[in-house]
C-alpha atoms as one frame of an Amber mdcrd trajectory, in Angstrom:
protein
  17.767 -20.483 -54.795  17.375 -22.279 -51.788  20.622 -21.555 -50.324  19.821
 -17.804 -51.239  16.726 -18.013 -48.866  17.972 -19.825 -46.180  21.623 -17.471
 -46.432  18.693 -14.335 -45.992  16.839 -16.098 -43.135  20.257 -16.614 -41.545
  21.315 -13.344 -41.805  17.850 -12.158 -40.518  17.538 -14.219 -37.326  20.603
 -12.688 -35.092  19.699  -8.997 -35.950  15.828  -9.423 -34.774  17.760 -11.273
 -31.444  20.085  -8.563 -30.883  17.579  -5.948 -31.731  15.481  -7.546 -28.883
  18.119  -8.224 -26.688  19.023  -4.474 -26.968  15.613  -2.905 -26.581  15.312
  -5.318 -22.914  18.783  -4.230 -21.611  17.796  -0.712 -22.034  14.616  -0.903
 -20.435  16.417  -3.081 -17.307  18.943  -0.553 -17.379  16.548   2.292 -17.032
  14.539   0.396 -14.085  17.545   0.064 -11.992  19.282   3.528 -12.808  20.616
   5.244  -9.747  20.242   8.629  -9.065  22.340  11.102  -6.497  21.279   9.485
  -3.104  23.114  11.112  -0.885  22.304  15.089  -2.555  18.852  13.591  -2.260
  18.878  13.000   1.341  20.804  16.340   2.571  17.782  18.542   0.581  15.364
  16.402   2.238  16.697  17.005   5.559  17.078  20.867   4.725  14.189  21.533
   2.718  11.994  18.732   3.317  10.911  15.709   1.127   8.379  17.775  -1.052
  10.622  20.403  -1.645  13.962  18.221  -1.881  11.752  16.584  -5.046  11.262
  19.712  -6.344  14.784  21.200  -6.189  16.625  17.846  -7.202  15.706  18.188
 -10.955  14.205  16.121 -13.325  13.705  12.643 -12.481  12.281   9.439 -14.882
   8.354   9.573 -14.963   6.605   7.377 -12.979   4.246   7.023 -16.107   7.048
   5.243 -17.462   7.347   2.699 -15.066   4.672   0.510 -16.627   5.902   0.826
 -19.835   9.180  -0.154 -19.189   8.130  -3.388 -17.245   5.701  -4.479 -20.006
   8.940  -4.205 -22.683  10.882  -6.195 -20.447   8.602  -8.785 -19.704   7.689
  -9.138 -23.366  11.063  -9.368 -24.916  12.307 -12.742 -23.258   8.985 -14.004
 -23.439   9.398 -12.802 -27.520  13.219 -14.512 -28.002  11.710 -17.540 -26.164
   8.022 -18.347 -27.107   7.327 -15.643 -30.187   5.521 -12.417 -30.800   2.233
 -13.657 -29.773   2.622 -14.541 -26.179   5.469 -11.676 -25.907   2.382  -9.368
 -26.782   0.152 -10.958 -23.983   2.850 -11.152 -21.536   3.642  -7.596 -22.135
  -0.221  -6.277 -21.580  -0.488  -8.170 -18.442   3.193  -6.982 -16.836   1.752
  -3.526 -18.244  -1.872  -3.258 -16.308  -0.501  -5.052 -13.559   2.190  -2.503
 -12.605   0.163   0.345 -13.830  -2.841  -1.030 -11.078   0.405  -1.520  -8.529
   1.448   2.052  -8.861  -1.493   4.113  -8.583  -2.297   2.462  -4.948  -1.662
   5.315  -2.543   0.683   4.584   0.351  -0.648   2.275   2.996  -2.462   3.551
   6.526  -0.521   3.941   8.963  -0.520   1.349  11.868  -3.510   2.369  13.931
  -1.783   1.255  17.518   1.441   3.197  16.582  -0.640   5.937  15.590  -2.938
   5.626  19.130   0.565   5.747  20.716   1.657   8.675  19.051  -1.385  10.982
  20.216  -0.928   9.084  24.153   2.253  10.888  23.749   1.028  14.175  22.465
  -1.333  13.950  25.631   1.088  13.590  27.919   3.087  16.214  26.595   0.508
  18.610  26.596  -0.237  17.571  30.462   3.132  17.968  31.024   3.122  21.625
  30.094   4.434  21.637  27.043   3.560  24.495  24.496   1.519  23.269  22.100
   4.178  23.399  18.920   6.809  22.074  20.900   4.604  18.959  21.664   3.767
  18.574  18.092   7.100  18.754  17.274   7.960  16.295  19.598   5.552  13.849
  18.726   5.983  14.197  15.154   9.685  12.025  15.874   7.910   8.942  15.969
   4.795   9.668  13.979   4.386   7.372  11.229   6.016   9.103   8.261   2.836
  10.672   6.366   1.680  12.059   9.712   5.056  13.035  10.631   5.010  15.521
   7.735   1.900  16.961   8.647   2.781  17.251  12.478   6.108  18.985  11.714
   4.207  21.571   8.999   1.604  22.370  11.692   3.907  22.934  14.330   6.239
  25.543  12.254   3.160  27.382  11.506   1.360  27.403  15.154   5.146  28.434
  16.253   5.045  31.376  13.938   1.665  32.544  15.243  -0.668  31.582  12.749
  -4.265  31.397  13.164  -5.352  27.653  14.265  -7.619  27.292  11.104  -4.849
  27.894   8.702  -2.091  26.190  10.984  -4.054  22.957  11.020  -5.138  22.714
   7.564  -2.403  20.395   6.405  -3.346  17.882   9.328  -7.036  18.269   7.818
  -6.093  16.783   4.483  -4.594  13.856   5.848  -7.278  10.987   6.471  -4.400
   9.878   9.457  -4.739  13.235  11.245  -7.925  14.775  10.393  -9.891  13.775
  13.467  -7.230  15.870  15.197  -7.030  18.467  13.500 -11.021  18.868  13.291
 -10.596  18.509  17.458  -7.824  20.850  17.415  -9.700  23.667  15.863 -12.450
  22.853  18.218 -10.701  23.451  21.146  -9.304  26.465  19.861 -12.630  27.436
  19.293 -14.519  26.799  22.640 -11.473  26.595  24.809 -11.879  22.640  24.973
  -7.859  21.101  25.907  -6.314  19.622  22.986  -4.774  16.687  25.462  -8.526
  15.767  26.649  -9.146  15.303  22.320  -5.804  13.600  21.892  -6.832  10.903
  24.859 -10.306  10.491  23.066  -8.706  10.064  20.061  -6.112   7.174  20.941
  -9.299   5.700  22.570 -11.201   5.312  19.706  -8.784   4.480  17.652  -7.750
   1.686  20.032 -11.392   0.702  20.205 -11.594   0.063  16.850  -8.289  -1.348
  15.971  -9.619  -4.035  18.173 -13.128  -4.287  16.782 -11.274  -4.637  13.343
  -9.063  -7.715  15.089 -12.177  -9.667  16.111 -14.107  -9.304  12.727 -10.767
 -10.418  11.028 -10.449 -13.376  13.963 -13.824 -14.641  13.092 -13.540 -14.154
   9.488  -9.873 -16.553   9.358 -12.074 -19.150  11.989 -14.831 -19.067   8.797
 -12.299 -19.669   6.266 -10.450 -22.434   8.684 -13.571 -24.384   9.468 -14.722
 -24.527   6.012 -12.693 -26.533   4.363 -12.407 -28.943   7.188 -16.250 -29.285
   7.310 -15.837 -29.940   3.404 -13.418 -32.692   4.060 -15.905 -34.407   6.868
 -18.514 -34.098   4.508 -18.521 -37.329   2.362 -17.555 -39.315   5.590 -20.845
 -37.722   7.509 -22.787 -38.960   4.307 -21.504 -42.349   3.922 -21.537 -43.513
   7.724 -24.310 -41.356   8.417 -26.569 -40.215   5.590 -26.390 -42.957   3.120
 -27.503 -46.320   6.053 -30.469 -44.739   6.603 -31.316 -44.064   3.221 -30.325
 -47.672   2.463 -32.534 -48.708   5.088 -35.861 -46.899   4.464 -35.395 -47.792
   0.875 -35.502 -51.753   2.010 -38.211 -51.612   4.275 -40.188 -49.701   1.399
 -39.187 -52.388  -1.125 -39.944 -55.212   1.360 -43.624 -53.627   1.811 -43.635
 -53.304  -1.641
């Protein structure tokens, strides 16, 4: 009888291992699966990234994504520690890459972005038409702004009105200023290089209000913890004698 039981266990054990084993190879092998780079890249440079997306087909979820990292978390952490801290490991690889995905894309660098309306400025100065500047500029735009620059520009070059041609630049946080002064001057006749100078000002301005606060803010956290480590010396040398002594003179009138 007991040889039956331990011949089932024993049979029992490798299956379960290779069943696991199995299920985290196929999620690792779906995290790292390839697709068609370079048919990627010649729609996006035809078509546009947006588009490109659109035309290249299918693609896995990015809904999967957290899925798949909390199953391959939680399997080694199963075949090594059990089902119990597989099932907590798995929860935590899942929120955390969930809460990692849905951040949207970063700002773009304020100075670089300063720089790249300096150069729209100058272009328009220079007598450049105003698409052509746009499109000039939008070469070393960061890349979210780039986008917008380059669909503005096609549509001021094919004559649309400035309200419609600058709407894309209006739902980007990076461009909207511009695009707000842009339909102002298109309104009132005010030059778009004066707005782009103002622009690059201000942003310049604060980039280096934000420096300071964040300069005194690291001095706060530096001077902290070096106070904290003066501390007990400031209270034995300097605190605790004169304590000492006012207690003694108190006890001696006593």
């Amino acid at each position: 009888m007991e040889t039956a039981v331990s011949g089932g266990s024993g049979i029992g054990g490798p299956p379960m291992i290779g069943y696991a084993a199995s299920a985290f190879l196929l999620s690792l092998a779906l995290l790292v699966l390839p697709g068609p780079i370079t048919a990627r890249v010649r729609l996006a440079l035809v078509f546009g990234p947006s588009e490109a997306a659109a035309r290249h087909g299918p693609r896995l979820p990015a809904e999967w994504l957290p899925a798949l990292v909390g199953i391959s978390a939680g399997v080694p952490a199963g075949m090594l520690f059990g089902w119990v801290p597989a099932l907590v490991v798995s929860v935590v690889a899942f929120l955390w890459c969930r809460r990692t995905t849905r951040r949207g894309p970063p700002p773009p660098d304020p100075l670089t972005l300063a720089a790249t309306w300096d150069l729209l400025a100058a272009s328009l100065r220079a007598g450049l038409p105003v698409p052509t500047a746009i499109r000039a500029v939008a070469s070393v735009a960061p890349p979210g702004c780039a986008d917008v620059l380059r669909r503005t520009a096609e549509l001021l070059a094919l004559g649309s009105d400035p309200v419609q041609a600058w709407a894309p630049a209006l739902a980007d946080p990076a461009t909207e200023p511009l695009a707000r002064g842009a339909r102002r001057s298109a309104r009132s006749g005010t030059a778009l290089a004066e707005v782009a100078d103002g622009l690059a000002q201000r942003i310049r301005a604060t980039a280096a209000d934000t420096a300071e606060v964040r300069a005194q803010r690291a001095a706060v956290l530096i001077t902290g913890p070096l106070g904290l480590c003066f501390l007990p010396a400031f209270l034995c040398l300097g605190v605790v004698p004169v304590v000492v002594g006012l207690a003694g003179r108190l006890l001696i009138s006593w």
